[in-house]
C-alpha positions in Angstrom: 0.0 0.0 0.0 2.7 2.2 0.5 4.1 2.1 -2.6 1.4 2.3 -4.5 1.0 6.1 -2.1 4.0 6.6 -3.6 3.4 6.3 -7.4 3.6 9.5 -9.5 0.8 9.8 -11.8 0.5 13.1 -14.1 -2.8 11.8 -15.5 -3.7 11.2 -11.9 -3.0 14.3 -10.9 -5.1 16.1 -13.5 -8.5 13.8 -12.3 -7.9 14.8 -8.6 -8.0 18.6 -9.9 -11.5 17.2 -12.2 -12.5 15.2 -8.8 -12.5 17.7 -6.6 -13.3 20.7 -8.5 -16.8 19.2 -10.2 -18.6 18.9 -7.1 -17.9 22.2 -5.7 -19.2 24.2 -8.8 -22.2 22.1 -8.8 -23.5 22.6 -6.0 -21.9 26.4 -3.9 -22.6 29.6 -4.9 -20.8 32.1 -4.1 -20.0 32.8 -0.2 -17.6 31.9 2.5 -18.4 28.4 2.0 -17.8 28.4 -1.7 -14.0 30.3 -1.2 -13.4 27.8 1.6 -14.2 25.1 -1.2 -11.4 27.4 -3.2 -9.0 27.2 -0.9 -9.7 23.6 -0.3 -9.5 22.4 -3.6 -6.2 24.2 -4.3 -4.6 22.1 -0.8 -5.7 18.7 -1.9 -4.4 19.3 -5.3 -1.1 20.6 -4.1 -1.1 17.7 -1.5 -1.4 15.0 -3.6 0.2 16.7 -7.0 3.3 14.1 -6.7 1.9 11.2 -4.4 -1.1 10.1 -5.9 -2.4 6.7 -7.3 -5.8 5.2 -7.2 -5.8 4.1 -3.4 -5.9 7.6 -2.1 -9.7 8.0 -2.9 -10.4 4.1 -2.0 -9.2 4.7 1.7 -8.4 8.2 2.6 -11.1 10.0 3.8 -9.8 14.6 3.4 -11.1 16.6 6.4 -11.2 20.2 6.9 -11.7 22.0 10.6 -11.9 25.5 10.5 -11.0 27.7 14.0 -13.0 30.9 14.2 -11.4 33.6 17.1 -13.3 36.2 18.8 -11.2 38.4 17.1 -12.3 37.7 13.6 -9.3 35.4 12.7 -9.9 32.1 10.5 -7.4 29.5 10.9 -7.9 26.5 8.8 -6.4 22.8 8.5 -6.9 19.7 6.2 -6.0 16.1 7.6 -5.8 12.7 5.4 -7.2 9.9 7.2 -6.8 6.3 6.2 -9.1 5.2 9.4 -11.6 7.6 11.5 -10.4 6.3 15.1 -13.8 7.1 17.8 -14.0 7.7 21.3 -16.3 5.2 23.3 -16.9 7.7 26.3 -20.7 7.4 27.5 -22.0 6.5 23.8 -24.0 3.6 23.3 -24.1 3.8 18.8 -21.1 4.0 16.5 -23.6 6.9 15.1 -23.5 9.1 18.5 -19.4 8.1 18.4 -19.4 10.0 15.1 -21.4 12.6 16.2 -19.1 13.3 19.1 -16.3 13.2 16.6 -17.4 15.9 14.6 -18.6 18.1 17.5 -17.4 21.8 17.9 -14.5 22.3 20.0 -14.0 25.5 21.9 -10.8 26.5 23.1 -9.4 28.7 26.2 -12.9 28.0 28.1 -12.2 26.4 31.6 -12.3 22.8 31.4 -10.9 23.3 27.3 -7.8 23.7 25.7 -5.6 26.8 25.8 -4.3 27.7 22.6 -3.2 31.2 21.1 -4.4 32.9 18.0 -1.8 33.9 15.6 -4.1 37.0 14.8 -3.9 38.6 17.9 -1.6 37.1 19.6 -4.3 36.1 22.6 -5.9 33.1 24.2 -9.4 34.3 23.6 -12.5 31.6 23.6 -12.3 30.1 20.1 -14.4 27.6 18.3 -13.0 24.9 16.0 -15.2 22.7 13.4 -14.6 20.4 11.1 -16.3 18.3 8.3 -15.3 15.9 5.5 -14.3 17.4 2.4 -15.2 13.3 1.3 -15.0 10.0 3.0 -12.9 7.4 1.5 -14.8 5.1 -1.2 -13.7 1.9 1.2 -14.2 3.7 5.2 -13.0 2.1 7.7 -14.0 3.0 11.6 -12.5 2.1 14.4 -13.0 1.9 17.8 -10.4 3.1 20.1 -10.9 0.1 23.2 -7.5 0.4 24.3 -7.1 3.8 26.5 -5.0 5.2 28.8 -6.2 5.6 32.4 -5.6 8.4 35.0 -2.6 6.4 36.6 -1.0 5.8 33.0 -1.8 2.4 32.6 -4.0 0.9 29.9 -6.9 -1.1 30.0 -9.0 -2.2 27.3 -13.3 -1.0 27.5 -15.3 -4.2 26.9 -18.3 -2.1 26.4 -21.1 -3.2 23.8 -21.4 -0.5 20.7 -24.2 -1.0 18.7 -24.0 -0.4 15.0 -26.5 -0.7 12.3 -25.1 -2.4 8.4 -26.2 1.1 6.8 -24.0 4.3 7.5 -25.3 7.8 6.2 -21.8 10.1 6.3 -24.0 12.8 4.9 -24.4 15.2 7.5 -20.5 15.7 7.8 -20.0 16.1 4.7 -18.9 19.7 3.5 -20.6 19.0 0.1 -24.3 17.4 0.6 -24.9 15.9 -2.5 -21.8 13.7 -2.7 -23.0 9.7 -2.1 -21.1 8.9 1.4 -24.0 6.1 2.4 -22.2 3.1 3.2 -23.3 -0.6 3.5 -21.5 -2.8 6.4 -19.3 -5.3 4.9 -16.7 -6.8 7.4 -16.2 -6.4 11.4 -12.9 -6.6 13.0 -13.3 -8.3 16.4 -11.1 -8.6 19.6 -11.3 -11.4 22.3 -9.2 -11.0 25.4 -7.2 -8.3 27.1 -4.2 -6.2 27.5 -2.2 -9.2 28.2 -3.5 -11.6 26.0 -6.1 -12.0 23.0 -7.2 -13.1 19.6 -8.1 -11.4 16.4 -10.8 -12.9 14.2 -13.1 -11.2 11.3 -17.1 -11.8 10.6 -17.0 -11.2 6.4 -20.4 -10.2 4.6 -20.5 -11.9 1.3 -24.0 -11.4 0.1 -26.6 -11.8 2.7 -24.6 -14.6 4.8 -21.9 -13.6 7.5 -18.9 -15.5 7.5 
């Protein structure tokens, strides 16, 4: 997999720019939302320009946050990322895991994180969001069981999460109409501990698991 991130494609290159472009005009008019599109565009292009082959679309899903300061300042960032890793916390659905994923953070309130605007050089209350430029073509969630505990050991969280076999991405999408519905197709499963375990795989292949 790695080396086929690593192929240089020219031709490649020139359908990202078509890929990413397309949906944008189609559906923004112009406003903030449509220059953010701009500006998005241009980073994925530039990103991928010399490391790009067809597996980037099949698993890397392109997410944008944007961090709005009191003082007016925008500060924006794009991530590639091959897995979308999900807290457990209190949820009981892979859904309301998602949804936590994609919440608003705000910064420099008490119990958040402190961090400085660039702007004006202060640690005023700031909001970040983000949302999925797309989702890969082949997603793959996982669930982070293995956390860190208070004392800095690690335990793993054998707690059920339900999940349904359809997945609507939809509503974290930054473009609407793109199709990022997904249908269940494999489950990675883990029996055991932090000491010890085992690794096995339930497989869809029509309408029987395997």
């Amino acid at each position: 997999l790695d080396e086929c991130k690593a192929e240089l494609s020219k031709t490649n290159t020139i359908q990202l720019r078509d890929t990413m472009s397309k949906p944008f005009v189609d559906h923004h008019k112009p406003s903030v939302s449509n220059r953010l599109g701009t500006v998005c565009a241009h980073k994925w292009t530039k990103t991928f320009s010399t490391m790009y082959s067809k597996w980037v679309p099949t698993f890397n899903s392109w997410m944008i946050s944007q961090i709005k300061c009191k003082c007016g300042k925008l500060h924006h960032n794009h991530e590639v990322h091959t897995n979308i890793q999900l807290d457990i916390g209190k949820q009981q659905h892979v859904t309301h895991c998602i949804k936590e994923f994609a919440r608003p953070v705000y910064f420099n309130t008490p119990d958040g994180i402190e961090w400085k605007c660039d702007g004006c050089n202060q640690t005023q209350i700031a909001k970040k969001v983000s949302t999925f430029w797309r989702t890969a073509d082949v997603l793959i969630v996982f669930l982070k069981r293995f956390v860190m505990t208070n004392t800095g050991s690690y335990v793993k969280l054998n707690k059920r999460i339900q999940f349904d076999t359809q997945l609507d991405m939809t509503p974290y999408h930054f473009h609407s109409k793109l199709n990022s519905k997904y249908t269940l197709q494999s489950v990675g499963c883990h029996i055991g501990n932090m000491q010890s375990g085992h690794y096995f795989s339930l497989v869809r292949k029509g309408s029987d698991w395997h």
